[in-house]
HTML snippet that shows the backbone in 3Dmol.js (N, CA, C, O; Angstrom):
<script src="https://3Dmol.org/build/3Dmol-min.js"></script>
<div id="view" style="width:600px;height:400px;position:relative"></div>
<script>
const pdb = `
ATOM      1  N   UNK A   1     131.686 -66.547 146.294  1.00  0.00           N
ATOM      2  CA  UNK A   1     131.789 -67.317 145.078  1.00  0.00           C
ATOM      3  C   UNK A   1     132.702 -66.644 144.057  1.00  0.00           C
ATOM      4  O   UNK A   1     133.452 -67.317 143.349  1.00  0.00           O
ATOM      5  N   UNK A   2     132.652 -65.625 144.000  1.00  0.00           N
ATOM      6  CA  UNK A   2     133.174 -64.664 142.805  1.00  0.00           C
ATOM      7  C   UNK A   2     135.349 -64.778 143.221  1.00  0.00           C
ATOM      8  O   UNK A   2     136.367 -64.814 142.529  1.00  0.00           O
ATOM      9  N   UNK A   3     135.050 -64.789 144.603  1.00  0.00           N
ATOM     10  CA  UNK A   3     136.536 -64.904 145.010  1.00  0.00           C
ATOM     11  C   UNK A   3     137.214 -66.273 144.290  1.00  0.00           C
ATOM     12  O   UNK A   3     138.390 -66.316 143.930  1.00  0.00           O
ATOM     13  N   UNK A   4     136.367 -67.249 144.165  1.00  0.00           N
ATOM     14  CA  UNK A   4     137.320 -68.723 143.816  1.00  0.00           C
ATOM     15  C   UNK A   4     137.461 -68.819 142.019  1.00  0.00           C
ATOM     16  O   UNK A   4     138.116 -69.659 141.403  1.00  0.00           O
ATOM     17  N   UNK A   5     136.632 -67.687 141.433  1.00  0.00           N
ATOM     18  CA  UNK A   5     137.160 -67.878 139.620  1.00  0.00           C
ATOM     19  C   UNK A   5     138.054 -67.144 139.831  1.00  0.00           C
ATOM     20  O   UNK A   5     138.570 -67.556 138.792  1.00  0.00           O
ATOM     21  N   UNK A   6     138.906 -66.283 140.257  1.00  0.00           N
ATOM     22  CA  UNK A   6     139.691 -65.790 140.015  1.00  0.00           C
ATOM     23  C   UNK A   6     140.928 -66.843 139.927  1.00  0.00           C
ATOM     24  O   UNK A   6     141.653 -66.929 138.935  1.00  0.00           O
ATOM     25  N   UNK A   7     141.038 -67.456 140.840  1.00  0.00           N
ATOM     26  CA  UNK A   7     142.057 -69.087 141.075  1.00  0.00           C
ATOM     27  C   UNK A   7     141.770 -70.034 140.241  1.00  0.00           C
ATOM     28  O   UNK A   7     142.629 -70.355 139.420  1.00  0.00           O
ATOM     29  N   UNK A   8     140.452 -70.723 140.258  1.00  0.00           N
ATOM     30  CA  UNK A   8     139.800 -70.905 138.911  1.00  0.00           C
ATOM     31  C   UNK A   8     140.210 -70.909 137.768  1.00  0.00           C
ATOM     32  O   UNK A   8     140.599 -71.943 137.225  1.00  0.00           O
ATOM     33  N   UNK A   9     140.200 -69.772 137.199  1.00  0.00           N
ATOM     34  CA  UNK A   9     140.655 -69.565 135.854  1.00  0.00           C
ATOM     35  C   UNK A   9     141.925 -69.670 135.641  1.00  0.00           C
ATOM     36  O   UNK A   9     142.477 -70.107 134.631  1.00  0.00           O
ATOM     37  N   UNK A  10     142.410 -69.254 136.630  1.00  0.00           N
ATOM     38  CA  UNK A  10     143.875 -69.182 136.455  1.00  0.00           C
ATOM     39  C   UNK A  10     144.629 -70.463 136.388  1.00  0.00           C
ATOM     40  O   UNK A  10     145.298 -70.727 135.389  1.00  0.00           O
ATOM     41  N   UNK A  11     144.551 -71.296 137.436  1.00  0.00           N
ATOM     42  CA  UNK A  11     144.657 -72.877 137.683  1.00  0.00           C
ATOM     43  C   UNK A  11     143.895 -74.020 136.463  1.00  0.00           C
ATOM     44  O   UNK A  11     144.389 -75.105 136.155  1.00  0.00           O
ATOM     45  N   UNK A  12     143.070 -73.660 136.104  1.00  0.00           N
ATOM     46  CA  UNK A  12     142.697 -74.490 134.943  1.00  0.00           C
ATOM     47  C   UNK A  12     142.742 -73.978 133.248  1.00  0.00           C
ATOM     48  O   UNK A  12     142.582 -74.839 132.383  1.00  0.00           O
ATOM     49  N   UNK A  13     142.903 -72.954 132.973  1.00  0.00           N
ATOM     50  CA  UNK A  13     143.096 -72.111 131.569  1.00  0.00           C
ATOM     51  C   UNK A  13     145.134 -71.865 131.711  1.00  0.00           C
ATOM     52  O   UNK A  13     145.636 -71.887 130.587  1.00  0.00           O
ATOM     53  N   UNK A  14     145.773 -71.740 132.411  1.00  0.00           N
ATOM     54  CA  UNK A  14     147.267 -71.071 132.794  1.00  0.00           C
ATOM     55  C   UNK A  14     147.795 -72.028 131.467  1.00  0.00           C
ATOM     56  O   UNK A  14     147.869 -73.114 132.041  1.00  0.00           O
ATOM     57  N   UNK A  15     148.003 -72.164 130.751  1.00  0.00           N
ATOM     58  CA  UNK A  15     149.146 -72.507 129.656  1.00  0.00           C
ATOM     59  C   UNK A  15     150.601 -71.997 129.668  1.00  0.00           C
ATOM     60  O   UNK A  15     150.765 -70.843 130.063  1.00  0.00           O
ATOM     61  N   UNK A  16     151.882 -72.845 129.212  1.00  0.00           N
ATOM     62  CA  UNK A  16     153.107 -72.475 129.219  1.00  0.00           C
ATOM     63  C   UNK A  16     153.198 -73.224 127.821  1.00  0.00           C
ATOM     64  O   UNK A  16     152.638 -74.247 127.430  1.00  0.00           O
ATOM     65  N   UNK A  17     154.073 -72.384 127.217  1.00  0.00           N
ATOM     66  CA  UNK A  17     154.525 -72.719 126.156  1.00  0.00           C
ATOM     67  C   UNK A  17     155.688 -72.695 125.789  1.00  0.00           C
ATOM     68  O   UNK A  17     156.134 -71.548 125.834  1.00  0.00           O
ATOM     69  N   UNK A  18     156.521 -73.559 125.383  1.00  0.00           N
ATOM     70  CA  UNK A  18     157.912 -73.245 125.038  1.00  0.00           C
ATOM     71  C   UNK A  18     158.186 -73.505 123.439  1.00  0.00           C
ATOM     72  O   UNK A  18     158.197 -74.646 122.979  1.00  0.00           O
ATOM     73  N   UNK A  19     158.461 -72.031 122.430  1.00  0.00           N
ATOM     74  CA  UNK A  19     158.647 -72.234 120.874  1.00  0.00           C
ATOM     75  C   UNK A  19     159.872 -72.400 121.308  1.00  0.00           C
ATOM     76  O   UNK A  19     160.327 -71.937 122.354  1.00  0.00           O
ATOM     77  N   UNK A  20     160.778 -73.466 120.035  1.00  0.00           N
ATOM     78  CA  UNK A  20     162.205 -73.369 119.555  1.00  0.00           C
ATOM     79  C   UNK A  20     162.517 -72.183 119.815  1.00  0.00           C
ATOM     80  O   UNK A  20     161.590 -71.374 119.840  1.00  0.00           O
ATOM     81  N   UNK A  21     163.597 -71.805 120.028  1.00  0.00           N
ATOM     82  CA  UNK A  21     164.644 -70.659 119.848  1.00  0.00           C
ATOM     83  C   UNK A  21     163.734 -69.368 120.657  1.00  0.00           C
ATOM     84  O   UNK A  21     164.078 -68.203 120.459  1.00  0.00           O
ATOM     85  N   UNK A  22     162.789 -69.627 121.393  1.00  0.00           N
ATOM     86  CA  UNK A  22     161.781 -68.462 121.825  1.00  0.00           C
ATOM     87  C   UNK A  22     161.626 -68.797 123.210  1.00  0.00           C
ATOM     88  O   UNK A  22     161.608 -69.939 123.670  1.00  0.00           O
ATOM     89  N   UNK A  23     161.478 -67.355 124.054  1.00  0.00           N
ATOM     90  CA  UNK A  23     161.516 -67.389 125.422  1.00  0.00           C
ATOM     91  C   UNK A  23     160.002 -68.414 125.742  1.00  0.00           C
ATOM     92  O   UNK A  23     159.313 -68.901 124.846  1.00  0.00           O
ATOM     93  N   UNK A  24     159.736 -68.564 127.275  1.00  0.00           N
ATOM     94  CA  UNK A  24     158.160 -69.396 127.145  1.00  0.00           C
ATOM     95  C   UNK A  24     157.284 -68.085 127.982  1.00  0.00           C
ATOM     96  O   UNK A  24     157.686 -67.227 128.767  1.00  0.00           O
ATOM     97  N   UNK A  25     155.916 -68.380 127.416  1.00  0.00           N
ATOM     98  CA  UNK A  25     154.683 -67.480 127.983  1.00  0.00           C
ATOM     99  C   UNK A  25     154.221 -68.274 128.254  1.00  0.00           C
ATOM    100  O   UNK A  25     154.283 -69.480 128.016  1.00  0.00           O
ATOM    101  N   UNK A  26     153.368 -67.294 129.130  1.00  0.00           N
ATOM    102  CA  UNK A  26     151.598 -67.952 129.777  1.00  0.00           C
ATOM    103  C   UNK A  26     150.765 -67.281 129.079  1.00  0.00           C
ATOM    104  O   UNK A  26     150.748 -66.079 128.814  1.00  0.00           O
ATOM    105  N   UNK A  27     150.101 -68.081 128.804  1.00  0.00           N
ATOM    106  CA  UNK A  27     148.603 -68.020 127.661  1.00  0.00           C
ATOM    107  C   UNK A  27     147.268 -68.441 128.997  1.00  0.00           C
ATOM    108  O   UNK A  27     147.036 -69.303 129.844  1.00  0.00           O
ATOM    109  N   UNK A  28     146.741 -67.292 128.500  1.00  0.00           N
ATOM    110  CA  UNK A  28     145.714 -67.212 129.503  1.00  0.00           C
ATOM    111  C   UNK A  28     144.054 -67.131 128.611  1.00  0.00           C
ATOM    112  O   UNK A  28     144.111 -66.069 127.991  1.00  0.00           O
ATOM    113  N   UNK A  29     143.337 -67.481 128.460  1.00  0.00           N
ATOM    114  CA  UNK A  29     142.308 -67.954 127.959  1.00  0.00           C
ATOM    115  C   UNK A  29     140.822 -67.831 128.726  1.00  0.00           C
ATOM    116  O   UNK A  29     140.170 -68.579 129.455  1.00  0.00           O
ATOM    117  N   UNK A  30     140.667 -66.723 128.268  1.00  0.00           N
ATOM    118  CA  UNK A  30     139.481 -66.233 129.142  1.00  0.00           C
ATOM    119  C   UNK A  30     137.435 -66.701 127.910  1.00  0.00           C
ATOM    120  O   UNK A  30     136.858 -66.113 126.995  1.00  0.00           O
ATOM    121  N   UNK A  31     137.262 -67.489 128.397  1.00  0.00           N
ATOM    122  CA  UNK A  31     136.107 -67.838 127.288  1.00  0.00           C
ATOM    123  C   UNK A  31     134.729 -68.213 128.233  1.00  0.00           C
ATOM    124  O   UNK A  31     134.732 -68.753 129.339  1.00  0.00           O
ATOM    125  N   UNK A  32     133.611 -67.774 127.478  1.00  0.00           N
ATOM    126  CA  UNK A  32     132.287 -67.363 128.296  1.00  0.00           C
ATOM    127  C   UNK A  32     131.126 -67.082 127.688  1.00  0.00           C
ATOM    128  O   UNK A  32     131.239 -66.592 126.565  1.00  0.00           O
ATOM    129  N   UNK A  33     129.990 -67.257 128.121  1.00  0.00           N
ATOM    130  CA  UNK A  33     129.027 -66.576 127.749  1.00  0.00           C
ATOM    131  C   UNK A  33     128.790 -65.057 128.726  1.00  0.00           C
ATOM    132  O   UNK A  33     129.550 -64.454 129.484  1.00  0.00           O
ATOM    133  N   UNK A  34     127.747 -64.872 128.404  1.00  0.00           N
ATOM    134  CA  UNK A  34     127.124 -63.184 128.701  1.00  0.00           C
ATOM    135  C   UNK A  34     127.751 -63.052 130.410  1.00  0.00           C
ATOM    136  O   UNK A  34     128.102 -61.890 130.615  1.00  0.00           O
ATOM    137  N   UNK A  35     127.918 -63.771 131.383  1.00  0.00           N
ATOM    138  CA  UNK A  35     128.629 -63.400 132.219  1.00  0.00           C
ATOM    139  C   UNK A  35     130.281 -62.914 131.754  1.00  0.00           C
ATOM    140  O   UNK A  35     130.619 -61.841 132.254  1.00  0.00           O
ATOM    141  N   UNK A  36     131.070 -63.427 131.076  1.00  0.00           N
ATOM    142  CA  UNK A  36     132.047 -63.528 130.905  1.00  0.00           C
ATOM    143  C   UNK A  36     131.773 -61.969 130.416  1.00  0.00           C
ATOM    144  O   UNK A  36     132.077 -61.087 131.220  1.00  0.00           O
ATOM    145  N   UNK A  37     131.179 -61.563 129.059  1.00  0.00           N
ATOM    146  CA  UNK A  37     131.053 -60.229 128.592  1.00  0.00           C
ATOM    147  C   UNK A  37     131.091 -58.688 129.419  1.00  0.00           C
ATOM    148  O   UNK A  37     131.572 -57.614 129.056  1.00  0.00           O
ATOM    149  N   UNK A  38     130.339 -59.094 130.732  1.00  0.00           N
ATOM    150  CA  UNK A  38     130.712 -58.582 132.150  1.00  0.00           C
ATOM    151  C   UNK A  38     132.368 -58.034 132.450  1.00  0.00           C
ATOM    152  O   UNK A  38     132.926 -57.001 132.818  1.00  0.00           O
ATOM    153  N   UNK A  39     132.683 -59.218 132.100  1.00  0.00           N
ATOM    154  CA  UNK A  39     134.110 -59.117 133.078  1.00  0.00           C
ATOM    155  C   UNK A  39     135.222 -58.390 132.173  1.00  0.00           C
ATOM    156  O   UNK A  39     135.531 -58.395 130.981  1.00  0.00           O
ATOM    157  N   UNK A  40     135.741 -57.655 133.551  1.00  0.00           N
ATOM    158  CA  UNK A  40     137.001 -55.975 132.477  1.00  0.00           C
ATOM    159  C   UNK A  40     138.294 -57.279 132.759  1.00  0.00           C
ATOM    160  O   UNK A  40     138.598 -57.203 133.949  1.00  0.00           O
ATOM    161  N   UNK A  41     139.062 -58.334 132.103  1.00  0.00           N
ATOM    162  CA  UNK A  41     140.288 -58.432 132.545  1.00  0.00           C
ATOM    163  C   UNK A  41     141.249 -57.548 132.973  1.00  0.00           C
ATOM    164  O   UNK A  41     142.047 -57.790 133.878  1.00  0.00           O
ATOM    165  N   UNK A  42     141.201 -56.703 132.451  1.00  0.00           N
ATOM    166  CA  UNK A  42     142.229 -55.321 132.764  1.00  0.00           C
ATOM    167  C   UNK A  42     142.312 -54.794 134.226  1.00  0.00           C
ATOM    168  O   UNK A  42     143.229 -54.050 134.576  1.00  0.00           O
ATOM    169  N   UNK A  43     141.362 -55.186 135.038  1.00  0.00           N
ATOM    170  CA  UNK A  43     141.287 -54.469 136.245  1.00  0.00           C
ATOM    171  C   UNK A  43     141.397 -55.385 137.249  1.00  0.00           C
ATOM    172  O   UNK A  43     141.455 -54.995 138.416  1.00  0.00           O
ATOM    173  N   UNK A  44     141.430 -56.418 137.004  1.00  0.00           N
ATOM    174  CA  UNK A  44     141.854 -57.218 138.119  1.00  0.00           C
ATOM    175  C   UNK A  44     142.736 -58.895 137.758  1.00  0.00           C
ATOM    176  O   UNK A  44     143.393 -59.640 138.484  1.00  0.00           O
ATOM    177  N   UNK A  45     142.536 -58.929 137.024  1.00  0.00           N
ATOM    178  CA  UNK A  45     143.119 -60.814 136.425  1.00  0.00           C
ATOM    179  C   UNK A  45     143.865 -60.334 135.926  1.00  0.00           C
ATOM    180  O   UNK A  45     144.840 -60.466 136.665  1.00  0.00           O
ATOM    181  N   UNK A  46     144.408 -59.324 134.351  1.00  0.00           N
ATOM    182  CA  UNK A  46     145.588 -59.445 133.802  1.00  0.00           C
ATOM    183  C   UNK A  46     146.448 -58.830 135.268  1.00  0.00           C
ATOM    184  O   UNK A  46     147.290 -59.616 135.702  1.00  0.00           O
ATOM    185  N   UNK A  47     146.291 -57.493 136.044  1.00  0.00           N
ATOM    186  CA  UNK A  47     147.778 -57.223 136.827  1.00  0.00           C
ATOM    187  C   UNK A  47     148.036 -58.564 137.765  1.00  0.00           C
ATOM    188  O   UNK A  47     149.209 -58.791 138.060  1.00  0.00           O
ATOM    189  N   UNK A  48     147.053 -59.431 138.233  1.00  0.00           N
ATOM    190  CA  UNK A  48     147.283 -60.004 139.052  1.00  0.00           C
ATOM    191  C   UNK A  48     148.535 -60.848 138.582  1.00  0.00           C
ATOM    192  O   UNK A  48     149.652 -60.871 139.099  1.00  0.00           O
ATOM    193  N   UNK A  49     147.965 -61.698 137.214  1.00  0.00           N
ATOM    194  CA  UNK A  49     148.671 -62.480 136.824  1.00  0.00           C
ATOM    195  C   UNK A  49     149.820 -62.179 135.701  1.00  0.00           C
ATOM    196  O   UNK A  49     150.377 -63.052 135.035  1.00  0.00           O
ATOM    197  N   UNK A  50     150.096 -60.600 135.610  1.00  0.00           N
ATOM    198  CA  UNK A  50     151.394 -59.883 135.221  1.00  0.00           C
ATOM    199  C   UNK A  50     152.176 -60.093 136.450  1.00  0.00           C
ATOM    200  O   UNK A  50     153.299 -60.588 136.362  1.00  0.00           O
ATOM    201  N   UNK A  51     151.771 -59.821 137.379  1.00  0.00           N
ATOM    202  CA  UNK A  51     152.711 -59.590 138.698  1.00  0.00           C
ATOM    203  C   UNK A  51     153.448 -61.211 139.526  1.00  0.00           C
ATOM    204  O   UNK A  51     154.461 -61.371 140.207  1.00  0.00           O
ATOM    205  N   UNK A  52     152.216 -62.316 138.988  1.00  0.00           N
ATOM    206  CA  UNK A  52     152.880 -63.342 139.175  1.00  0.00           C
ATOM    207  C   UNK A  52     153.950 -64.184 138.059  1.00  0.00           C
ATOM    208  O   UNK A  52     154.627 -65.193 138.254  1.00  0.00           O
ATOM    209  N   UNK A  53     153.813 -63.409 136.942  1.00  0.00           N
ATOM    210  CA  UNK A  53     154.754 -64.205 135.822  1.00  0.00           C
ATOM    211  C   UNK A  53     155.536 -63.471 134.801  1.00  0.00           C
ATOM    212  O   UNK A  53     156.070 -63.857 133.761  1.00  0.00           O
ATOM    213  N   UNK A  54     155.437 -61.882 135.581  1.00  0.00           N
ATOM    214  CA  UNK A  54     156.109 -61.208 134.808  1.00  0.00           C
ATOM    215  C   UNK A  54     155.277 -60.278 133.736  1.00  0.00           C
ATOM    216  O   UNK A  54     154.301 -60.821 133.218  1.00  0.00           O
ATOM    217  N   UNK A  55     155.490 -59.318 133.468  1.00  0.00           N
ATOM    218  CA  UNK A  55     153.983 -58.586 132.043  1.00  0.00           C
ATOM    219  C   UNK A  55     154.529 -58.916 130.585  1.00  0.00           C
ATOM    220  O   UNK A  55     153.828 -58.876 129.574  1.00  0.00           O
ATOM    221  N   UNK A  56     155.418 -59.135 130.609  1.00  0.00           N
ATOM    222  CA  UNK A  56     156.512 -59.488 128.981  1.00  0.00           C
ATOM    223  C   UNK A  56     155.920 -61.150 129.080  1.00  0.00           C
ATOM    224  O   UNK A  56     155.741 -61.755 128.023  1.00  0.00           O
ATOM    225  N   UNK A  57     155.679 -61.722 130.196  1.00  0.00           N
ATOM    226  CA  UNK A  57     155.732 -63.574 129.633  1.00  0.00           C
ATOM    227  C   UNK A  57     154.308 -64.178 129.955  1.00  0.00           C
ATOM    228  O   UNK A  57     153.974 -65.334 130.215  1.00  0.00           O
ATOM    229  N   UNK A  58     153.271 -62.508 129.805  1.00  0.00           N
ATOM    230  CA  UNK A  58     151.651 -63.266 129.828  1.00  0.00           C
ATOM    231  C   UNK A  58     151.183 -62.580 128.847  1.00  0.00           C
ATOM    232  O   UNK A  58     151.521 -61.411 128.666  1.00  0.00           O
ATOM    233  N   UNK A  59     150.342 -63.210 128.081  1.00  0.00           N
ATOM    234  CA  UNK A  59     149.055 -63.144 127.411  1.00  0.00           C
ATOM    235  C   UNK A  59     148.092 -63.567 127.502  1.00  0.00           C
ATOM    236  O   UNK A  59     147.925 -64.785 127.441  1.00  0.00           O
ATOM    237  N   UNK A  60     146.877 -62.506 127.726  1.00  0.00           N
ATOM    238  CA  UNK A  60     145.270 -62.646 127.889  1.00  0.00           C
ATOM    239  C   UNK A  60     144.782 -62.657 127.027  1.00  0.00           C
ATOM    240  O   UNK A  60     145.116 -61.917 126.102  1.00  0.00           O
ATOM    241  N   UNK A  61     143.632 -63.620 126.937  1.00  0.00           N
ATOM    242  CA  UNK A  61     143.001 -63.123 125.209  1.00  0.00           C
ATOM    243  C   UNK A  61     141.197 -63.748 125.972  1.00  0.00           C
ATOM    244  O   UNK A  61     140.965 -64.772 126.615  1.00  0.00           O
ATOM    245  N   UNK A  62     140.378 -62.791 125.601  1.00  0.00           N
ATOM    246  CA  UNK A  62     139.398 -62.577 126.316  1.00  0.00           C
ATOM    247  C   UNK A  62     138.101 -62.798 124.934  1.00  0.00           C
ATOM    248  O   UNK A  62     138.114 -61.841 124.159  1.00  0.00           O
ATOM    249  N   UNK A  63     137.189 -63.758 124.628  1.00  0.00           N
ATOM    250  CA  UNK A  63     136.479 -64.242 123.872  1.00  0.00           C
ATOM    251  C   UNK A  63     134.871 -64.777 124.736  1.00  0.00           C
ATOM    252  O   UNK A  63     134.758 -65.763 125.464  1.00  0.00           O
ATOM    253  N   UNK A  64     133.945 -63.938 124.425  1.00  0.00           N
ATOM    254  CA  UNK A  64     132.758 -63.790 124.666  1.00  0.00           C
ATOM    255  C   UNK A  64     131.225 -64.207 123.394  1.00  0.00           C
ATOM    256  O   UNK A  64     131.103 -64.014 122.184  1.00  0.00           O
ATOM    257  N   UNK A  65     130.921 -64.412 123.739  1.00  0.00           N
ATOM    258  CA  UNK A  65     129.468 -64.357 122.933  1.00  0.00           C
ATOM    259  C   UNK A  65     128.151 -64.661 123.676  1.00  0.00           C
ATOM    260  O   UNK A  65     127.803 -65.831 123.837  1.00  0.00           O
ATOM    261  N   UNK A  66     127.212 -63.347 124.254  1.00  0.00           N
ATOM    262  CA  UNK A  66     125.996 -63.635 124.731  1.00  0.00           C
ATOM    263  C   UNK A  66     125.153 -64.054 124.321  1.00  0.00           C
ATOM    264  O   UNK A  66     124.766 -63.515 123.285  1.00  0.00           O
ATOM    265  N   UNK A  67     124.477 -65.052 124.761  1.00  0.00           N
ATOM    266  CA  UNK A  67     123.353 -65.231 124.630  1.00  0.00           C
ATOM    267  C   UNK A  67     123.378 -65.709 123.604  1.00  0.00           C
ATOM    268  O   UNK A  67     122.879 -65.109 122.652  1.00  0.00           O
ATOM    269  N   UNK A  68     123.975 -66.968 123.448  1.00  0.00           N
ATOM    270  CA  UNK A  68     124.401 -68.297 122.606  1.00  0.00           C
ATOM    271  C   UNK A  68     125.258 -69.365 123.130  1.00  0.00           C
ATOM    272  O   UNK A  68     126.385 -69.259 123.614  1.00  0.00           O
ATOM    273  N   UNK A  69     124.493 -70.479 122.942  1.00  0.00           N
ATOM    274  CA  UNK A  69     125.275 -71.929 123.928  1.00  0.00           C
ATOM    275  C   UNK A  69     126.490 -71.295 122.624  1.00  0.00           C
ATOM    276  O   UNK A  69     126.414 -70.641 121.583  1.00  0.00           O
ATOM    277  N   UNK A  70     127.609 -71.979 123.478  1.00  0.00           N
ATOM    278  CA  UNK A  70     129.305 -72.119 123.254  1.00  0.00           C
ATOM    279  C   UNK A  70     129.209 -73.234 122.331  1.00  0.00           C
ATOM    280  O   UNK A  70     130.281 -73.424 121.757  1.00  0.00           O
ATOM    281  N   UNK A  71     128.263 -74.054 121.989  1.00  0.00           N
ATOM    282  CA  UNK A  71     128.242 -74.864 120.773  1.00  0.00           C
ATOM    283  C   UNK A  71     128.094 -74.412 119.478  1.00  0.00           C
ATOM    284  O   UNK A  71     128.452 -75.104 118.525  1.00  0.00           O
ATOM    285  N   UNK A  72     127.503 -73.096 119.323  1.00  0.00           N
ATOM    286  CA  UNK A  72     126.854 -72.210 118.408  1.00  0.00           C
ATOM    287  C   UNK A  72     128.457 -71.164 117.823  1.00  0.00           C
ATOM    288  O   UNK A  72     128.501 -70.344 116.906  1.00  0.00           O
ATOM    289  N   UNK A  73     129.385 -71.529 118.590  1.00  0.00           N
ATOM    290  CA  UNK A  73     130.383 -70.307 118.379  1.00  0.00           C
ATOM    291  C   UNK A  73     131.005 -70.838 117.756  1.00  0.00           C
ATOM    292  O   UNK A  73     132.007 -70.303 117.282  1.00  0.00           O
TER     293      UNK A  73
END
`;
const viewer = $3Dmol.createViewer("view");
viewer.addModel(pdb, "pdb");
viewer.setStyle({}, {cartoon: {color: "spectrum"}});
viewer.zoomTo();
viewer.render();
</script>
C-alpha cells in the first residue's frame, strides 16, 4: 500500500506553473493529518521528484496538523 502514495501524490498534487517573464515549476503539495506528520519528504519524495524535474524547477511544501479533521485547519 505504502508503494502506490508515492505515485499518488505525485500524479494528483504535481502542479506546473508558468509566471510571465519566469521559468515554470512544479509545486508539490504535501497536506495531511497525523499520518502525514510521520512522513520525512526529504528522504524519499523530494530526491525522487528533483531527479524527475530537475532540483531548481520543484518545490515541496509539506503542511500537517494532528489530530484535527482538515476542516478545523
Amino acid at each position: 500500500m505504502s508503494k502506490l502514495i508515492l505515485p499518488l501524490i505525485v500524479s494528483s498534487l504535481a502542479l506546473t506553473a508558468n509566471v510571465q517573464g519566469e521559468e515554470a515549476f512544479h509545486l508539490f503539495i504535501l497536506s495531511g493529518q497525523s499520518n502525514m506528520a510521520g512522513l520525512d519528504p526529504d528522504e524519499s519524495f523530494t530526491p525522487a521528484v528533483q531527479n524527475a524535474f530537475g532540483t531548481e524547477n520543484v518545490i515541496v511544501v509539506k503542511d500537517d496538523v494532528g489530530g484535527q479533521p482538515i476542516r478545523r485547519w
